[in-house]
N, C-alpha and C positions, 0 to 999 in steps of 0.2 A: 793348431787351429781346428775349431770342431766343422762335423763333417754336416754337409746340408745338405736337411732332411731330403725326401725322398718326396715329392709333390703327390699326393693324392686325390683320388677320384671318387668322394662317396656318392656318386652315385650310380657305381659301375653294379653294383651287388647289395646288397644287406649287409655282406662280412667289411665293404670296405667304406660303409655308413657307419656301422659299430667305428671302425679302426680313425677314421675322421673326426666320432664324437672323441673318442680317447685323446686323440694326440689334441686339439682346441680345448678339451679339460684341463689333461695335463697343464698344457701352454701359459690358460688362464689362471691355475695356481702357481705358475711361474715355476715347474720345477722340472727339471732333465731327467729324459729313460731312468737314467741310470739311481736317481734322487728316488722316483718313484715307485723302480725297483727293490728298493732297500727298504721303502716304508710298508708295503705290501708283502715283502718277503719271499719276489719272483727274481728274474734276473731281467738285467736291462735289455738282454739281447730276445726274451718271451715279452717283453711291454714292444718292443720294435716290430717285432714281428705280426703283433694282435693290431698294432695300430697299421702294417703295411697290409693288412691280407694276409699274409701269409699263412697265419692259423688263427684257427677258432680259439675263443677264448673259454676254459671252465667257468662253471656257475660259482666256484671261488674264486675264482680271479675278479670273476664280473665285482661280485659284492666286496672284494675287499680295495678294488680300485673306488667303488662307489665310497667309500667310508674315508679312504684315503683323500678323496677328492674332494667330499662332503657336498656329493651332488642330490643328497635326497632321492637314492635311487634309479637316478637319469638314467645309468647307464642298463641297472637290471632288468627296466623294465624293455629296450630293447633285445633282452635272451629269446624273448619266446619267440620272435623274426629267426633267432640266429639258428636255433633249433631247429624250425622248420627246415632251412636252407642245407643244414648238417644232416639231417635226414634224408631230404632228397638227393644228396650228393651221397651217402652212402648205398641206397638204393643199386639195383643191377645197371650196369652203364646205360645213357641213354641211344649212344651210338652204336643203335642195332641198325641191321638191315633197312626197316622201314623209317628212319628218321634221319635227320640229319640238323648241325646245328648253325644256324645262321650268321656269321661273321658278327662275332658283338653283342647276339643273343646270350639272354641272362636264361632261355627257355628252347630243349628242342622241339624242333618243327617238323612235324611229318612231312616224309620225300613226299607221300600225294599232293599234297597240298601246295598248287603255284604258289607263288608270289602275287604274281597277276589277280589272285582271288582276291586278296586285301583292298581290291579298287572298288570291287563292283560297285555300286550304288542301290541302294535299301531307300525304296521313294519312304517321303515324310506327306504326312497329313495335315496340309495346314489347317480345317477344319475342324479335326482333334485338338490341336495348338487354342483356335478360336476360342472355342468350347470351354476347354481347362483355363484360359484365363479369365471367360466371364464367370468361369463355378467359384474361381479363386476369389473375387472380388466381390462374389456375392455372400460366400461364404467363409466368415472371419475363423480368423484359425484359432480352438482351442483345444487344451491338452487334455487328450483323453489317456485312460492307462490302459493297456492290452487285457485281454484276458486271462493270460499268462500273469498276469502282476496282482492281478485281484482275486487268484485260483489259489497262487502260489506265490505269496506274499516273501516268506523265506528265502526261496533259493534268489539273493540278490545278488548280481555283479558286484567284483571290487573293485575300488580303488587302481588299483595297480593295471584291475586288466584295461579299466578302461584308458589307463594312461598309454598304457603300450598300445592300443588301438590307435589312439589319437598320434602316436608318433611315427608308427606303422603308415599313416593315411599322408605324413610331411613328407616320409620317406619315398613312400610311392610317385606324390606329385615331380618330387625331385627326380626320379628316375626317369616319372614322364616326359620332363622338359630335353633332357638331354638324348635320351633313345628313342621318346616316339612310341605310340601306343604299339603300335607291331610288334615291340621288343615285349611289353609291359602287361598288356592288360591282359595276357592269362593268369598273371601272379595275384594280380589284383581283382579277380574274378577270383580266383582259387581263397583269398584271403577272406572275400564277402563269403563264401560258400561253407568256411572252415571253422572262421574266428566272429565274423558280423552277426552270422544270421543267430551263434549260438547267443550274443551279446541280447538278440533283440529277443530272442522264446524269452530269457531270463532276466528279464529288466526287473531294475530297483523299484523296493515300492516307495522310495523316495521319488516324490514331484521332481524337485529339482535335477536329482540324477536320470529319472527318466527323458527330460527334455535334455542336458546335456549329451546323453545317446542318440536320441534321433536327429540332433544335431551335427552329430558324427557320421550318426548313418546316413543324413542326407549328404555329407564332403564324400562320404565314398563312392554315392551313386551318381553326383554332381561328377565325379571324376568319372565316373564308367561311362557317362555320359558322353561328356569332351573326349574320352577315348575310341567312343563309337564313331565319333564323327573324323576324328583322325583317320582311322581305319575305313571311311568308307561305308560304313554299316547305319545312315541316316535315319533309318526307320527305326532299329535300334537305340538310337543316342534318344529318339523320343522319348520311347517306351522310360528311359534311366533318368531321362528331365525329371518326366511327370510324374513319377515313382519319388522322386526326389522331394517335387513340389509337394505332394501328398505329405509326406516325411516333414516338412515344416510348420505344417497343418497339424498334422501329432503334437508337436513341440508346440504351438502358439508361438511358432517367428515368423511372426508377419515381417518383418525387414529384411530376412535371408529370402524367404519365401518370394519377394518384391524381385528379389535383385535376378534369382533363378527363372523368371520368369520374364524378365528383361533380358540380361546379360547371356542366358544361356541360351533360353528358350528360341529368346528373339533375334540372338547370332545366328543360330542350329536354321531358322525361318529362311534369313537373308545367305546363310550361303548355301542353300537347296532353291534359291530363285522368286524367295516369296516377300517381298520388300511390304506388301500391303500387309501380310500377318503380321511381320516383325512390327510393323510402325503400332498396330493395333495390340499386340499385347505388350510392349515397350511402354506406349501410353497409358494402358490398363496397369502396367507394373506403377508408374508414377502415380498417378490417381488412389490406389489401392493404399501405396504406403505413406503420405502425406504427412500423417500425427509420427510415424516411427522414424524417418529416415535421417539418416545423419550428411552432412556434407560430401563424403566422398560416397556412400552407396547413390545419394543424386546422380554426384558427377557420372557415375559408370549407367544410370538408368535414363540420363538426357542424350550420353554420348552413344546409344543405342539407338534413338528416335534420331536423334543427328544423321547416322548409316544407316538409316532407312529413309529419311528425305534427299539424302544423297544418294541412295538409289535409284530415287522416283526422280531424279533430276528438279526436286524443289530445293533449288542456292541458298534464298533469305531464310525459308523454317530451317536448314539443316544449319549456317551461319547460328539464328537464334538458341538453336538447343547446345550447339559448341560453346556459345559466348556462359551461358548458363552451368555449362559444366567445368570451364575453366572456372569460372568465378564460387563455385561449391567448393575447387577442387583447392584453389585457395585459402577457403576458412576451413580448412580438414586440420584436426591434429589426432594421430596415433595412438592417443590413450582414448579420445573418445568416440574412434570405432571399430567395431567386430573385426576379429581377426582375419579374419575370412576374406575383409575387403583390404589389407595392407598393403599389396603387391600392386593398387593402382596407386600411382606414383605418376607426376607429370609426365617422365618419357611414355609411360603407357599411354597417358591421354594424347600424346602426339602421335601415335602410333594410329588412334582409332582418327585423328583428325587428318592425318595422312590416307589413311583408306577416303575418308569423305569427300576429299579435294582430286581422291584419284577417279572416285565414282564420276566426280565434277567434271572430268574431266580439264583439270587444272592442274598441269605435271610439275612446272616452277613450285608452286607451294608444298606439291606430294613431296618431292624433293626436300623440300627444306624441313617440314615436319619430321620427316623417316630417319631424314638424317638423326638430329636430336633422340629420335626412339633409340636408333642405333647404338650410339653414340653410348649410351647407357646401358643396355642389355649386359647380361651377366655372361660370360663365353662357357656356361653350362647350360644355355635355353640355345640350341643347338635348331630346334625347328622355329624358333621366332626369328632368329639367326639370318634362315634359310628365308622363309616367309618374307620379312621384311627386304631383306636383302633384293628378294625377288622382284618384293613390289616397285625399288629404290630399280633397278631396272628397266621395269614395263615404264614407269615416269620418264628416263633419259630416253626411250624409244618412243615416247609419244611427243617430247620434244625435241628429235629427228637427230638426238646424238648417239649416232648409232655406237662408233666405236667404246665408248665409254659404256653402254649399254649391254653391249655382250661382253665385254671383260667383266661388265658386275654382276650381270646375270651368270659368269661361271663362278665367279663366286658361290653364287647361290645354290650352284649345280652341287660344288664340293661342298658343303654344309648337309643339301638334303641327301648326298650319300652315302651321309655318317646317322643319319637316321632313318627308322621305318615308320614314314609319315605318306598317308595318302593326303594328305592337304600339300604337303611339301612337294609331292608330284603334281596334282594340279596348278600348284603356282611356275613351276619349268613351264609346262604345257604352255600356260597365259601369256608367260614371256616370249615363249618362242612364236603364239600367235599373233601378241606385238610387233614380231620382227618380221614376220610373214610380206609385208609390202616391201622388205630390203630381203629377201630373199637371193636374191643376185648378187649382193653386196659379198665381200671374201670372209671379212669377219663372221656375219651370218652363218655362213655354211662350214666354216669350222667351229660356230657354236654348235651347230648341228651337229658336226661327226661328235663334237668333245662330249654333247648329251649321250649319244649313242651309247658312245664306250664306258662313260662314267656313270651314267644313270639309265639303263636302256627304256625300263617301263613309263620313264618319262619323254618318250622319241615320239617326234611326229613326221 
């Protein structure tokens, strides 16, 4: 009887992203270590090992499993991640004196540096926000070419590099969903610093290739973004929006451009306390893209103006922009939109119409939507996990079931202590301030110690 496999995590590292694409290649040509072995001319137990982690794979190995596999490169263009990774782990240890490496860190962290610092808050400017969406909307985006591309026409990006950027940018989101920008986003700051910027000096004097880069380069600062605000750094996550937004504007994507400025902008708005921004450049996001938008970037740019009339505690406008964005999210099919927007999928839109009904204060419904969100989640989104979990919580404790409430709120506890998420701690806080009028109650107070011990920077 053959022996089964060994479960893998790519998104623990780069080396065990490579070893994950390997073995779902192999898989999909249907052929066993040992099969693959033979036709490459390695041995079964060097394909075992590259696909567990265990070792780095040579640049012939790489290319001759690509050939083998007849992935067109897939796997080589993931080498120049592996390299990096290989080099820094050759480096002098990092576990000197002054460092040390955080349980589950892919990065060490200098002893100086709390923990407690990942919270602080970085105020945001909702009048910058203001501002950039009425420039957006006044001003249509088209493709200009850098100075760099019209100086120095020749030295164009290739091909391959920019494939391995774009897979580099899948790789990192996945990293993000399961660890948590705490874990993540020096790598991915380090990658913008390293591999991005050299990408953008030396852009193609190809039109086309030039807009497919800044459209890369706006997914990466789109993520540095949503990382900033993970981490607590709100002022920050601005600066990465609208640096973002700008980036769309190079490219002439007005419909990415649309969603950024809804979805991201106008999230970043409402959870720093600003419901009147968010509803105002949510609306400006809609308005702006009218001629480009395809059914689900709607869905995701109504269900933003939805969380912000649920904010403002307006029921019937926030009811109207949910009924509007289910019904887009309806006639959506996969081939006819941007990549970029895939990942909304009905449970996600239960997800954002659970928050609404939560703002509504309406916990029956929160309930039932979160549920559905849940229900669906992939068990590598480790802080939506947490998040939702949380939310599914603060609802049983706003409809006075207590007990149920804090057993699901430890749930929540044990999710966000597997990641480094400053939003994941805010949502403990929220919960345990739900519980705050059962305070006496027994369950309560041993949610309490269990936060203590399991999660302390989330202790009230």
């Amino acid at each position: 009887m053959g022996q089964t496999p060994r479960p893998l995590e790519p998104s623990m590292s780069e080396r065990h992203f490579f070893g994950a694409e390997l073995r779902r290649l192999r898989e999909q040509a249907n052929l066993s270590q040992a099969r693959l072995g033979a036709m490459i001319r390695y041995s079964a137990d060097l394909v075992r090992r590259v696909e567990t982690a265990d070792r780095f794979p040579s640049r012939e190995f790489v290319d001759a499993c690509d050939k083998a596999l007849a992935t067109d490169g897939a796997l080589m263009r993931l080498l120049p991640l592996l390299e990096t990774r290989r080099n820094s782990e050759r480096r002098p240890s990092a576990a000197t004196p002054s460092s040390h490496v955080v349980a589950g860190s892919l990065l060490p962290v200098p002893a100086s540096v709390s923990l407690a610092e990942m919270v602080i808050r970085v105020p945001v400017q909702p009048g910058v926000l203001d501002r950039a969406a009425l420039s957006w909307l006044n001003n249509p985006a088209t493709h200009s070419r850098s100075r760099t591309e019209q100086s120095n026409p020749l030295r164009n990006l290739t091909e391959e590099r920019l494939l391995s950027a774009e897979t580099a940018l899948m790789m990192f989101r996945q990293m993000d969903h399961t660890h948590g920008a705490g874990r993540v986003h020096a790598q991915v700051q380090r990658y913008i610093e390293d591999e991005l910027n050299w990408l953008l000096l030396n852009s193609s004097a190809s039109e086309a290739a030039g807009r497919r880069l800044y459209t890369l380069a706006t997914g990466f600062f789109e993520l540095c973004g949503y990382q900033a605000v993970d981490t607590g750094a709100h002022g920050l996550a601005q600066r990465r929006y609208l640096r973002a937004l700008r980036l769309t504007q190079a490219a002439a994507d007005r419909l990415y451009g649309s969603y950024l400025l809804a979805v991201n902008i106008g999230h970043l708005a409402l959870h720093c306390g600003y419901p009147e921004s968010a509803l105002g450049v949510a609306l400006t996001a809609v308005r702006g893209s009218e001629a480009q938008a395809t059914p689900a970037v709607r869905a995701a740019l109504h269900a933003v103006v939805a969380r912000a009339h649920a904010r403002l505690g307006r029921e019937s406008d926030c009811l109207a922009h949910l009924d509007i964005a289910e019904q887009q999210l309806d006639q959506s099919s996969p081939d006819g939109e941007p990549y970029w927007i895939h990942y909304l999928t009905p449970a996600y839109l239960a997800d954002e119409i659970a928050h609404c009904f939560h703002d509504l204060g309406r916990p029956k419904q929160t309930q039932r939507h979160i549920r559905d969100a849940l229900a669906a989640l992939s068990p590598t989104h480790i802080r939506r996990l947490a998040i939702d979990t949380a939310l599914l919580a603060s609802s049983l404790a706003a409809a006075g079931q207590i007990d149920e409430a804090c057993a699901t709120a430890r749930e929540a506890v044990d999710y966000a202590a597997k990641i480094s998420s400053h939003r994941c701690l805010q949502r403990i806080v929220e919960v345990q301030t739900d519980l705050e009028p059962y305070r006496c109650e027994p369950e309560v107070r041993e949610l309490g110690e269990y936060v203590r011990h399991q999660l302390p920077l989330a202790a009230v």
